[in-house]
N, C-alpha and C positions, 0 to 999 in steps of 0.2 A: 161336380167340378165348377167352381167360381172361372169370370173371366176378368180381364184385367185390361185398361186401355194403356199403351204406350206414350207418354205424352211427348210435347216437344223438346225439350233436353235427354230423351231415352232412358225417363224414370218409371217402372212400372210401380202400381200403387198395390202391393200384397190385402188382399181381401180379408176384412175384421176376422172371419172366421179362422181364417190357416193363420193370422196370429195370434191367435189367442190359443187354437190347438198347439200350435208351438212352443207359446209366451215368446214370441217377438216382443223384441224392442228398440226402440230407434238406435242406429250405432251395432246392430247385432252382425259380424261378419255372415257372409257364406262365400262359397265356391259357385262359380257359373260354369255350365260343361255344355258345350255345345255338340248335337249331336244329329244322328241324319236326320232323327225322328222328331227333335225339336230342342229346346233349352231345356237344361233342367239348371235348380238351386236347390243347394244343399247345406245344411249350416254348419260353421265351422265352431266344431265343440273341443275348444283347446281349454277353456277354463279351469278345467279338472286336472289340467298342470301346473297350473301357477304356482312358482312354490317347490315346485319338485325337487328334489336336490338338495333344500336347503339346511339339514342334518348337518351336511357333508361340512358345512360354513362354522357350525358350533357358534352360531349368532353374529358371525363376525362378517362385518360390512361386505359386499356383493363385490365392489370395485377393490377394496383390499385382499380381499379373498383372491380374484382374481389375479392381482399383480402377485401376491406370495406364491401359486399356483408359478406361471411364468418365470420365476425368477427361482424355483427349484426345479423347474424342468430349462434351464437357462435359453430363456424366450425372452430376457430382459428388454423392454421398448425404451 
């Protein structure tokens, strides 16, 4: 187990090693769970959703999509 110092703005500096097992990299989200037994981080693997759904669009713009959606289920804004 690496240890890690807390600095003065409450940024801990993740150890070369646990990022690179990981492939951390700057900007990479996680979860913080606070627990009896201490913090844990956990990383937050949504990337593999991006995109999802977008079949359903038949290429047709995200914001258009969504107003036609809306406006047949009459949600008109």
């Amino acid at each position: 187990m690496n240890s890690a110092m807390i600095g003065s703005r409450f940024q801990v500096v993740i150890p070369k090693e646990a990022r690179e097992r990981f492939g951390l990299k700057p900007n990479t989200r996680v979860n913080i769970e606070a627990r009896e037994e201490g913090i844990m981080i956990f990383l937050v693997k949504c990337s593999n959703l991006r995109g999802l759904g977008k079949e359903l669009a038949n290429d047709e713009d995200a914001s258009d999509y969504v107003k036609r959606l809306r406006s047949e289920w009459g949600l008109e804004r």
